[in-house]
N, C-alpha and C positions, 0 to 999 in steps of 0.2 A: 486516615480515612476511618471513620465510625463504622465497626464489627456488627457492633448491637444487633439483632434481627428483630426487635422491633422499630427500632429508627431506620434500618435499612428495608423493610418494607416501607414505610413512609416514603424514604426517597422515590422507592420504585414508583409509589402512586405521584409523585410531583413530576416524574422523570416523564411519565406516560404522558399528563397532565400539559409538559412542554412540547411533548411529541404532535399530539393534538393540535396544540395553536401553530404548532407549525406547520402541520397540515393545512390551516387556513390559510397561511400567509403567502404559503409558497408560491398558489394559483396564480396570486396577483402579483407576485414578484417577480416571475415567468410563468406567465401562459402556456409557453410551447414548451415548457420541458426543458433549456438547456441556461447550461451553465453561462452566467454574466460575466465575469473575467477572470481575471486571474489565467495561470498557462494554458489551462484547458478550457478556454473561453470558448462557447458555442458547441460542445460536445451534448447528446442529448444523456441528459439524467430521470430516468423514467422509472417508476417502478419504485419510488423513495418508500414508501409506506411500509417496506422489508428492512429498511439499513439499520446496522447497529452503532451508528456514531452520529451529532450532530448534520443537520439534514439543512437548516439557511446558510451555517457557512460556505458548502460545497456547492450550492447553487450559485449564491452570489460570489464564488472565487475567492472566499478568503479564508478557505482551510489549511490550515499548517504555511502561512502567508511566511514564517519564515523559511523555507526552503521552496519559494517560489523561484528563485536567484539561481539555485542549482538546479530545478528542474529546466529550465531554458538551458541550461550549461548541456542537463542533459540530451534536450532533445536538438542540440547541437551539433552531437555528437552521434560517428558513426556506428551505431549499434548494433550488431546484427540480431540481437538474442539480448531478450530481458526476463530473467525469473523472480517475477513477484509474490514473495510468501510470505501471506499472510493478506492474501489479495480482496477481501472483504467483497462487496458488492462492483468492485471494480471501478472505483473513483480512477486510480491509478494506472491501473492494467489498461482501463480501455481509455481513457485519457492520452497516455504515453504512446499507445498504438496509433492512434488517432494524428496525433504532432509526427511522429516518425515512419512516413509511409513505408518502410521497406522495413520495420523490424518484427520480428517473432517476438510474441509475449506467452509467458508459461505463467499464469496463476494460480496460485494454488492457496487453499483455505477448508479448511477441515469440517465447515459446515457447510453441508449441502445444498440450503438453503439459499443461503447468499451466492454459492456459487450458478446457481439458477438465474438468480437476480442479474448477475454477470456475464453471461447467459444471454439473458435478452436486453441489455445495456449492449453487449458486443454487437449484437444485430441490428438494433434501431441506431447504431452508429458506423456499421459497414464495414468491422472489422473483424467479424466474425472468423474470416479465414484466415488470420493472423493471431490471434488467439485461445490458445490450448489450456483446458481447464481440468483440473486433476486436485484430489484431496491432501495426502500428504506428501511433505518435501522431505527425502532423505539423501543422506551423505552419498549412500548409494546410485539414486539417482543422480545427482550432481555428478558425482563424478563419470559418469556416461555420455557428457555432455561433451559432445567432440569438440567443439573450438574454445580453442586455447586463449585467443582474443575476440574483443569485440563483442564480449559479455558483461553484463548490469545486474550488479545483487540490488533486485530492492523488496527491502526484507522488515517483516513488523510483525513477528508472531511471538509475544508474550513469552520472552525468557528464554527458547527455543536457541535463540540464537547463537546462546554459547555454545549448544552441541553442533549447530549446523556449521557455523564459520570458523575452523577449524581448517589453517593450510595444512599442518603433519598430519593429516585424514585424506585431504581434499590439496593438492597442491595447485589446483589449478585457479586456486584463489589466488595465488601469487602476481598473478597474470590479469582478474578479474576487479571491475572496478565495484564499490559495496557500499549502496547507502542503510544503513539499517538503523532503526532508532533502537535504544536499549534501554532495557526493564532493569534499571537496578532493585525498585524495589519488592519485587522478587528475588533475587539474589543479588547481594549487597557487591559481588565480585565481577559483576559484568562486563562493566565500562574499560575497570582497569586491564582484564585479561585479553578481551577484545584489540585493546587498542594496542599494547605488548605484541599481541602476536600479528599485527600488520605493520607495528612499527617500522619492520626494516625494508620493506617491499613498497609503500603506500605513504601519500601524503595523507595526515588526517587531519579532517575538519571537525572540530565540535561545534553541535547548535543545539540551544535549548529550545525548550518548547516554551513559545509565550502564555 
């Protein structure tokens, strides 16, 4: 990725520039505000004009298209407890609430803003009393968390991750199923250390991002 800060102001003004048409496009692509397919088909997505990621894919359902496969795996499954860190505007959090009537989501994301955004996504989808929203995710907290099973790490905070998932801190990962994407290129050690230390406890699956 180009450092330069004058090339990287450029992108900023192309990035806005795409932000822009996609505000045009959206209207027409849904009217009413919700998601076209993919697993979280028909959840209402409002309030886009805040997010900090690609805003046509998540509408028309095909963000991160390949872990569509595991999220149906997930909302499958009995979960009582999902902690979402690094829970952005709540694609995920309230998506996943939404497919899984009986489960607790804990989101969490360090900037306010977006947690607002998540906020009134959980409400204009009726899952507000199922979802708990808090800033930072620590070792400490997690390991507070009474059940031993029946808990879902899904987890995408920029590098974080090697401190957070950590069984000889946290044993109750042992137990705990983890989907979390990793930032190697912030630290070049992450992939391998991660996967070593669930090795013997966890089946892992690798997927790249297309």
């Amino acid at each position: 990725m180009d450092m330069d800060l004058s090339l990287g102001h450029g992108r900023y003004v192309k990035l806005n520039k795409r932000r822009e048409l996609e505000y045009k496009l959206i209207p027409f692509l849904s009217p009413d505000c919700k998601v076209l397919g993919g697993p979280f088909k028909g959840i209402v997505y409002n309030n886009i004009e805040l997010t900090g990621s690609a805003l046509i894919p998540k509408v028309i359902g095909s963000y991160e298209s390949e872990l569509h496969s595991v999220i149906e795996q997930v909302c499958r499954s009995n979960y009582s407890r999902i902690i979402n860190i690094g829970a952005g505007e709540g694609y995920y959090a309230v998506g996943l609430a939404k497919r899984i009537p009986e489960v607790i989501v804990y989101a969490f994301d360090l900037n306010e803003q977006v947690l607002n955004i998540c906020r009134t996504m959980a409400k204009e989808n009726s899952v507000s009393d199922r979802i708990i929203l808090d800033n930072l995710c620590t070792i400490q907290w997690l390991s507070e968390v009474k059940h031993t099973n029946g808990v879902l790490i899904f987890c995408d905070c920029e590098g974080c991750e090697i401190d957070l998932l950590d069984p000889d801190k946290l044993p109750n990962l042992n137990n705990w199923d983890v989907i979390v994407e990793l930032h190697d290129f912030l630290n070049p050690i992450i992939s391998n250390t991660i996967k070593q230390r669930f090795s013997g406890t966890h089946n892992i699956l690798s997927i790249r991002k297309k």
